[in-house]
C-alpha positions as CSV (number, residue, x, y, z in Angstrom):
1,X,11.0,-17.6,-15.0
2,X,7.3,-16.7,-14.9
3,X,6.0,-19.2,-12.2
4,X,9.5,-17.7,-10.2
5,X,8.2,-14.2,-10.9
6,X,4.6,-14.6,-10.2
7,X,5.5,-16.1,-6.3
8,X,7.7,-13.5,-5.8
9,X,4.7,-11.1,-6.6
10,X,2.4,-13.3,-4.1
11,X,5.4,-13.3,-1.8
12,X,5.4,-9.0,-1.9
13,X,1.4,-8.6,-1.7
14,X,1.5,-11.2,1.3
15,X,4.5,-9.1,3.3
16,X,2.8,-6.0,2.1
17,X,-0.3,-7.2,4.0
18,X,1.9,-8.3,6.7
19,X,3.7,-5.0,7.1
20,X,0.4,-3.1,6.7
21,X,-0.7,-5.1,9.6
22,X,2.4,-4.8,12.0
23,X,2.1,-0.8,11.5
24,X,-1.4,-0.3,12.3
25,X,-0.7,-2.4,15.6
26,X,2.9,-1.2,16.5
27,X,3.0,2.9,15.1
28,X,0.1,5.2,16.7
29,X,1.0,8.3,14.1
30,X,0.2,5.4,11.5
31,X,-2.7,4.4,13.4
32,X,-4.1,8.3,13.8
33,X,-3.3,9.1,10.3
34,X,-5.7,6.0,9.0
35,X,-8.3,7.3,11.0
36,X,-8.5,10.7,9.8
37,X,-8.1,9.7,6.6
38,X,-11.5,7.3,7.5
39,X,-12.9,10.6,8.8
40,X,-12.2,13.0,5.8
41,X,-13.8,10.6,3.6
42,X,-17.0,10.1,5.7
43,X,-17.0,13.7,5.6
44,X,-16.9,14.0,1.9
45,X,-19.7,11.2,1.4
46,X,-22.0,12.8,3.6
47,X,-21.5,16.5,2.0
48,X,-21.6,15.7,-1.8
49,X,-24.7,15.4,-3.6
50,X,-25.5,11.6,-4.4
51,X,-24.2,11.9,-8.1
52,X,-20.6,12.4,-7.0
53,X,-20.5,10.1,-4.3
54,X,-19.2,7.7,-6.9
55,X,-16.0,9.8,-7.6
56,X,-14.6,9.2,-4.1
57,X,-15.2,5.9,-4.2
58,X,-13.3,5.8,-7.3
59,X,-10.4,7.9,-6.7
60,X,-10.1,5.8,-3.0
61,X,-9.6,2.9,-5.1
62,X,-7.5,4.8,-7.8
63,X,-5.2,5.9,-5.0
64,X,-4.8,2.4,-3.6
65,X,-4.3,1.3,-6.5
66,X,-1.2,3.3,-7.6
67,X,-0.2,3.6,-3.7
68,X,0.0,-0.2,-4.1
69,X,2.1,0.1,-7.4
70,X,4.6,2.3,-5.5
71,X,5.0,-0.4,-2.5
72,X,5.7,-3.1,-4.8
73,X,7.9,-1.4,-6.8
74,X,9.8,0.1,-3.8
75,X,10.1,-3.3,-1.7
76,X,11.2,-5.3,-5.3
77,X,14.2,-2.7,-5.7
78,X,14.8,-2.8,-2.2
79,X,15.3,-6.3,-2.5
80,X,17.8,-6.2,-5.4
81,X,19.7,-3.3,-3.5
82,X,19.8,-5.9,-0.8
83,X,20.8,-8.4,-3.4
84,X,23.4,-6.6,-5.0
85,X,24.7,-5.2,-1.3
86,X,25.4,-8.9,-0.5
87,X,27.8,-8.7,-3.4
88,X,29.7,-6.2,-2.0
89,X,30.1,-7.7,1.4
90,X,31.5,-10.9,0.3
């Protein structure tokens, strides 16, 4: 059950990636939004004093982080809606 488990985790971070991917090329709002969000934080570097630079870096990756949580989380319940869905149709 584990090996099952952990290649359906490599399977989800590799369509992540892949979705990640097809939205930056394929959605310009997407697109825009990633590049202001590039910008605010360029901002923010070259504002704070170079004692809190360190925080943004760290609550960049924090927010990745749990932003990455959600997506995984999300797509795997998708998937057994999906699942159970099937159920019903047949």
């Amino acid at each position: 059950m584990q090996n099952i488990l952990e290649r359906f985790n490599s399977f989800l971070s590799d369509r992540i990636v892949e979705l990640d991917n097809e939205m930056s090329t394929s959605n310009t709002e997407y697109d825009s939004l990633v590049k202001l969000g590039i910008e605010y934080y360029q901002i923010l570097q070259e504002h704070l004093p170079k004692n809190l630079q360190p925080i943004i870096f760290k609550l960049d990756e924090n927010t990745s982080f749990i932003q990455s949580m959600i997506q995984e989380f999300m797509y795997l319940e998708g998937f057994k809606d999906g699942m159970r869905m099937k159920g019903w149709m047949e």
